[in-house]
N, C-alpha and C positions, 0 to 999 in steps of 0.2 A: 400516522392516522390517530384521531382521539377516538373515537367510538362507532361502530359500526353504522350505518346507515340504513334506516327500513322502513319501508314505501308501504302503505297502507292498501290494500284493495279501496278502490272509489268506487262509491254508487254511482255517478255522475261525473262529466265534464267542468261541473259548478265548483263538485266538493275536492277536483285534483286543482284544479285553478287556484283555489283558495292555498291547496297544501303547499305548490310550490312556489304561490307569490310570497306566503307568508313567513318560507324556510329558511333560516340562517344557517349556510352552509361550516359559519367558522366554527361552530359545536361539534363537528364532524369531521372534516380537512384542517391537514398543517399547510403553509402556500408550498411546500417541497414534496408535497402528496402529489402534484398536479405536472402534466408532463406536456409538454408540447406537440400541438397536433396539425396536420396538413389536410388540407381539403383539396388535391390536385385538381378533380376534374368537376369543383363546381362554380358553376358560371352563372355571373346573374341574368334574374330576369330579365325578357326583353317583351319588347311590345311590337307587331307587324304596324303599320302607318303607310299609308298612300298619300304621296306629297306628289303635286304639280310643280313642274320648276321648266322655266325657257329650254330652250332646247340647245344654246348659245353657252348657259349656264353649267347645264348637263354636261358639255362637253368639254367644258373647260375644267370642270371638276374630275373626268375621266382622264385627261391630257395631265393634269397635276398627278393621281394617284400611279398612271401608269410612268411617270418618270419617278415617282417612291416606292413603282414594283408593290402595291397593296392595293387589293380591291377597292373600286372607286366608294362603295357603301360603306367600307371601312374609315375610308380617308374622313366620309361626310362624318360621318359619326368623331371621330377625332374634333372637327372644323368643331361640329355642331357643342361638343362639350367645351374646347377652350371658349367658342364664343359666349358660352353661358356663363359658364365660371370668371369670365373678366368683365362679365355685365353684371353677374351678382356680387363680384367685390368690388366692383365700383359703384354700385347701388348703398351697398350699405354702409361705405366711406362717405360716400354723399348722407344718407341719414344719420352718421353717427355725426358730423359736422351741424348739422341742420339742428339734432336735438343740442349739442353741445351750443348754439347760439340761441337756439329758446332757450334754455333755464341760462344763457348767462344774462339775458333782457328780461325774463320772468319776475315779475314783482316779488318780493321775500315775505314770509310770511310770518309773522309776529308771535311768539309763543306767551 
């Protein structure tokens, strides 16, 4: 440790904001000050959502989770994240293609 560390009383919200956006901690910690730490039982936020879904759907979705033994709103939530995640990397492979063919057709510009 190089130097003790000391937190100021704050009038305000404004003036701790400021203290600790503005703080360099390497004036104070060596990186072998710092010790590793576990957060067992915290879970992220979630959000409650009411979805309409066929009834046909509903039950095929139930029929899948109960032969993976997990709750069917468990399984949805699994479906629901890889299908996003392989829509958002396929979304941005397709952008990064699309910009990579503008600028290789984009007229050059003359200094």
């Amino acid at each position: 440790m190089k130097k003790g560390l000391r937190i100021p009383k704050f009038k305000n919200e404004d003036e701790e904001f400021e203290f600790w956006a503005s703080l360099d901690l390497n004036g104070y910690y060596e990186p072998n000050d710092f010790v590793p730490v576990e957060f067992p039982n915290l879970k992220p936020s979630t959000k409650s959502i009411s979805l309409r879904l066929p009834e046909g759907l509903l039950n095929d979705i139930k029929t899948l989770a109960n032969v993976r033994d997990v709750p069917y709103q468990s399984l949805m939530k699994i479906m629901l994240y890889n299908q996003a995640y392989k829509m958002q990397t396929s979304e941005s492979r397709t952008l990064r293609v699309k910009q990579k063919e503008e600028t290789k057709y984009a007229p050059k510009h003359k200094e």
